[in-house]
N, C-alpha and C positions, 0 to 999 in steps of 0.2 A: 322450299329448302333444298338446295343442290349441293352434293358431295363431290368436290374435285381432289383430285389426287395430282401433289406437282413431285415431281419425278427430275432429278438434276446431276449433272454428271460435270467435273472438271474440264475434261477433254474429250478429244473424238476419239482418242484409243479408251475409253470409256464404253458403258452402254447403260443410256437411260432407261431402254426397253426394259431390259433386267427387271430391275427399280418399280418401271411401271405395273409391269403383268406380276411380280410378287405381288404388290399391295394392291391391284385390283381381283385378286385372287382371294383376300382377305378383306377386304371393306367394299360394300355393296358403293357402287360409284355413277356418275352421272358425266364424268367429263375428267380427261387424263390432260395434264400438262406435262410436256417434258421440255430441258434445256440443257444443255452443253455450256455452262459459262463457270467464272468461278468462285465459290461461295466466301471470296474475303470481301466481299459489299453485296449486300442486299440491294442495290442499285442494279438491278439484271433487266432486260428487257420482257421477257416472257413474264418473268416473276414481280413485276410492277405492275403489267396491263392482270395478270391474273387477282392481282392483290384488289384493284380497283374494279374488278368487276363482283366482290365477294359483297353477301349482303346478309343483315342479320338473319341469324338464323341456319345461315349457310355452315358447312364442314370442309376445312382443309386437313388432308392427310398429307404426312410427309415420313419418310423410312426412318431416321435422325433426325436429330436434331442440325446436325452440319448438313441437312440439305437444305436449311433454310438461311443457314450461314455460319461463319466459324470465328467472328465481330461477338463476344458475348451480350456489349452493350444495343449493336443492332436485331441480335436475336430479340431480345429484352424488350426492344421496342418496336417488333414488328409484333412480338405477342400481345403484348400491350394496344396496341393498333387495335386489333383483330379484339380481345377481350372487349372493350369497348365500344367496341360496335353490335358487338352479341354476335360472335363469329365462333366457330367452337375451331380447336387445333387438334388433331391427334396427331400426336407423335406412336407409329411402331416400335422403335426402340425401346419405348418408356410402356410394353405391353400394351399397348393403344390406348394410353392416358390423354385425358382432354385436359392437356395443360391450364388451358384458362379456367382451370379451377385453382382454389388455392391451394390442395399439395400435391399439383401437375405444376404451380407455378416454382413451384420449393425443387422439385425434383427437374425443370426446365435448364434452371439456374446454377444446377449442380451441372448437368449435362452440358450447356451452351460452355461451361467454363474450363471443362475438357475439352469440347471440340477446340477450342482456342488454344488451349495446351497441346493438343496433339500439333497442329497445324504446329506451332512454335517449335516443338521438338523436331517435326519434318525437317524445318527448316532450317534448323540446326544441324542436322545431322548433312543436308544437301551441301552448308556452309562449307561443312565440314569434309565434304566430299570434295569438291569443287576446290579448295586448298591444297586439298595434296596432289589431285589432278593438274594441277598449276605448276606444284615443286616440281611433278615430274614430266610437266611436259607436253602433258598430254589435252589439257584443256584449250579448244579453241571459244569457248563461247556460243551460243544460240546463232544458227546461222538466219540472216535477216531475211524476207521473203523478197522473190526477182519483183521489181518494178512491174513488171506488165500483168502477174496477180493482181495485184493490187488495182491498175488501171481496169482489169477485165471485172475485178467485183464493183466499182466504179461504174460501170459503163450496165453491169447487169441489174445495178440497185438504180440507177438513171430510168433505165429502160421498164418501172417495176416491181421487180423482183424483191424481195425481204431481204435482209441482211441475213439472218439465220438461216435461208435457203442458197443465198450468193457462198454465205462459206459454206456450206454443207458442199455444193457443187466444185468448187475448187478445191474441197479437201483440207481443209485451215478450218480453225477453231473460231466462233462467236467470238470470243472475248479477242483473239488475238486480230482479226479483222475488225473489230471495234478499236483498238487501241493503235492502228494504222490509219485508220478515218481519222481519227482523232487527234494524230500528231499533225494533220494538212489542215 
């Protein structure tokens, strides 16, 4: 039975470590994951080859509940995944409740459907940021990455390298290097 702890952060002005050295400071562990991507799909690469190496009996720790996503209904069904396989969860947030019991599942359900609220409120508020930035002037929009990034994390995952080590080296984010691969 192995205790992993996954450890996730939105962006690289983030820090996973943070994340990680709290809750390995608190849950006796076997093995740290960490990931820079972003928890609106549970579709993450780190956090899918981690999901599939998990085996009954095993324990995933995670800080929140929005590190494992901010999708109520995907939360819902990766807990469900993991319950069913005889996978224990703790959530820190929830005082290190092993959700896949039934009132970790009661209190999961409460939680996941906040993290979903907050995220929606974020995003209203940015909505709403980004509007008046416009009236006055001032918004130009996300500047898009030079071509030749792009061809050099190309040419380093060619040659390779990981995709989460190509961005890490050039300073760009997982998710946002995946979502440039992805438009070619």
């Amino acid at each position: 039975m192995t205790t992993y702890i996954y450890s996730r952060v939105s962006t690289v002005d983030q820090n996973s470590e943070q994340q990680a050295k709290y809750l390995s400071g608190k849950y006796p562990n076997d093995i740290i994951i960490e990931e820079t991507f972003t928890g609106t799909t549970t579709d993450r690469p780190k956090f899918q080859k981690l999901l599939s190496k998990l085996n009954r009996g095993d324990t995933l720790v995670v800080k929140e509940v929005s590190r494992i996503g901010r999708n109520t209904a995907e939360v819902l069904e990766v807990t469900e995944s993991l319950k069913s396989n005889g996978i224990h969860l703790i959530i820190d947030q929830l005082g290190g409740m092993d959700v896949t019991s039934p009132s970790g599942e009661l209190m999961l359900t409460v939680m996941a459907g906040i993290a979903k609220l907050e995220r929606e409120m974020m995003l209203e508020r940015q909505a709403v940021g980004i509007a008046r930035a416009k009236s006055e002037g001032k918004y130009k929009g996300r500047k898009a990455l030079d071509e030749s990034v792009i061809a050099t994390a190309k040419s380093l995952i060619a040659g390779g390298m990981s995709k989460a080590r190509a961005a890490k080296q050039l300073k760009i984010g997982e998710s946002t290097l995946y979502k440039y691969l992805a438009a070619e």
